[in-house]
TORKOL-4160 file (C-alpha; in steps of 0.2 Angstrom, whole numbers, padded with zeros to 4 digits, m for minus):
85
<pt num="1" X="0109" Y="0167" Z="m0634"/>
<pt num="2" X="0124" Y="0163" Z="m0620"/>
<pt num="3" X="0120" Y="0144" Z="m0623"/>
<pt num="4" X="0127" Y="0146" Z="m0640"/>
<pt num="5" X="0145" Y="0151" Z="m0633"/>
<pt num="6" X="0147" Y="0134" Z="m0622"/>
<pt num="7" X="0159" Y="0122" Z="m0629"/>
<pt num="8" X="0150" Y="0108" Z="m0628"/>
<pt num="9" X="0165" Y="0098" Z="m0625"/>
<pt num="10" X="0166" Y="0106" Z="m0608"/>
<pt num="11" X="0149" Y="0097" Z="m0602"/>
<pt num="12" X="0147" Y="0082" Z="m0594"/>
<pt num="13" X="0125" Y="0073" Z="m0591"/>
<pt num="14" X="0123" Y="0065" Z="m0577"/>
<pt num="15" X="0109" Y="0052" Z="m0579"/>
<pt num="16" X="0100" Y="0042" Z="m0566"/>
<pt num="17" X="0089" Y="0027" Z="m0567"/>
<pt num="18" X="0077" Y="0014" Z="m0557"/>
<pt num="19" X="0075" Y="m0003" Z="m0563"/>
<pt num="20" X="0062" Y="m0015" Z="m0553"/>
<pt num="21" X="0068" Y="m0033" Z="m0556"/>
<pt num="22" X="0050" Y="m0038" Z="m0554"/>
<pt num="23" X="0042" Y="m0028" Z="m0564"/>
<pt num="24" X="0031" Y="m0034" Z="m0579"/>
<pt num="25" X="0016" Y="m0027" Z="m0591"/>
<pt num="26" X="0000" Y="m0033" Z="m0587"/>
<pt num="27" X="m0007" Y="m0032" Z="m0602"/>
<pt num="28" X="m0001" Y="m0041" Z="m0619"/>
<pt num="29" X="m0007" Y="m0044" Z="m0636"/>
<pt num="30" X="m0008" Y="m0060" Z="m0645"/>
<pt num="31" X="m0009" Y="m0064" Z="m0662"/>
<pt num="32" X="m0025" Y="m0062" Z="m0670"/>
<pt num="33" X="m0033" Y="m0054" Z="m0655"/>
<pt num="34" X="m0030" Y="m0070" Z="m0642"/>
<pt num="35" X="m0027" Y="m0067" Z="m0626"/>
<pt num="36" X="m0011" Y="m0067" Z="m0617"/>
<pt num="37" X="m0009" Y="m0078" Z="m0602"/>
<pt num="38" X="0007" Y="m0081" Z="m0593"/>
<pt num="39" X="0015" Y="m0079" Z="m0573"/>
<pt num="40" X="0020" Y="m0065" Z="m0566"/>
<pt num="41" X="0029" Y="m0064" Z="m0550"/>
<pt num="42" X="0021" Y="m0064" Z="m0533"/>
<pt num="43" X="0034" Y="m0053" Z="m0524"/>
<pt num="44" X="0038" Y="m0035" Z="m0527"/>
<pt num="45" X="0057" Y="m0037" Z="m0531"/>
<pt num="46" X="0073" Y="m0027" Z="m0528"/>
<pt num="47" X="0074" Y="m0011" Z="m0535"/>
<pt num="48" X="0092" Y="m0008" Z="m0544"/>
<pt num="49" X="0098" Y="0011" Z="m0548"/>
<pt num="50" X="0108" Y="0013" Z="m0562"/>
<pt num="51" X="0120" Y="0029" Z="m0564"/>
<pt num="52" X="0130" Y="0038" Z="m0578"/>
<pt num="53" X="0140" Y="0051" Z="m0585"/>
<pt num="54" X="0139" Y="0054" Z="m0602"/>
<pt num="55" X="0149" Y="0069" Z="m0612"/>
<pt num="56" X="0152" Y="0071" Z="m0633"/>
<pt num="57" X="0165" Y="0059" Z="m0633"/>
<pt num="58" X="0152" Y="0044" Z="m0628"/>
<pt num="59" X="0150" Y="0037" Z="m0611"/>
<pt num="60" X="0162" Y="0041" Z="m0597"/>
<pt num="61" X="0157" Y="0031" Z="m0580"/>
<pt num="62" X="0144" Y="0021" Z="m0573"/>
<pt num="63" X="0138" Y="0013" Z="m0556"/>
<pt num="64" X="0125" Y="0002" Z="m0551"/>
<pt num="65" X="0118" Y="0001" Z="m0534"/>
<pt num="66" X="0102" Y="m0008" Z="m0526"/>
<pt num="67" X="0090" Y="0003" Z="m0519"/>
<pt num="68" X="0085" Y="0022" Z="m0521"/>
<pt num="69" X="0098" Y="0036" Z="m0527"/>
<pt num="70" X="0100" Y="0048" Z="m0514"/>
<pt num="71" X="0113" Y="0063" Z="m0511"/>
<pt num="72" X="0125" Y="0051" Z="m0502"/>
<pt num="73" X="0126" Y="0039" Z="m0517"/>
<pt num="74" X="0127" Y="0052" Z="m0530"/>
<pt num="75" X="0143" Y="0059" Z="m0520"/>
<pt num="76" X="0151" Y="0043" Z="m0520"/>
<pt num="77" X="0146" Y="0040" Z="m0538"/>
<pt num="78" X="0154" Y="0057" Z="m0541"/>
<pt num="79" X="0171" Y="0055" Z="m0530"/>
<pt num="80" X="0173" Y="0037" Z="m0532"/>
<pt num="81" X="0169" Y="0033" Z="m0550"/>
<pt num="82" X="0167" Y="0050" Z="m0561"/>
<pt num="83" X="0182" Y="0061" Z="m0555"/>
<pt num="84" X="0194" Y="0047" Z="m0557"/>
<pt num="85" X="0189" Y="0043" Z="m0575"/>
């Protein structure tokens, strides 16, 4: 199989992820089957967009943006942050 002959040091993940400040579970569970009740937020928060570059050696770069990734970010995250480390 060719994916045996990669040298694994050779490869670099990129990994991308959405966080919703805002965001909560509805649902809970209390001990001995009580229900939960508690406030939530009324608003639907900011999104924040968290990016990283990860290779064998551990983790190489990250960035963290508000709002949505799109190919624009991902080239800065690229040009600005990961080639430089």
């Amino acid at each position: 199989m060719w994916l045996d002959s990669v040298d694994v040091r050779n490869l670099i993940f990129i990994d991308e992820t959405k966080l919703n400040l805002a965001r909560i579970r509805r649902y809970g569970r209390g001990f001995g089957g009580k229900r939960v009740n508690d406030d939530r937020p009324g608003n639907k928060g900011k999104s924040v967009t968290l990016i990283d570059a990860i290779s064998d050696e551990g983790l190489i770069a990250t960035m963290t943006f508000q709002g949505a990734l799109n190919t624009a970010g991902l080239f800065v995250f690229i040009e600005q942050v990961l080639l430089p480390a």
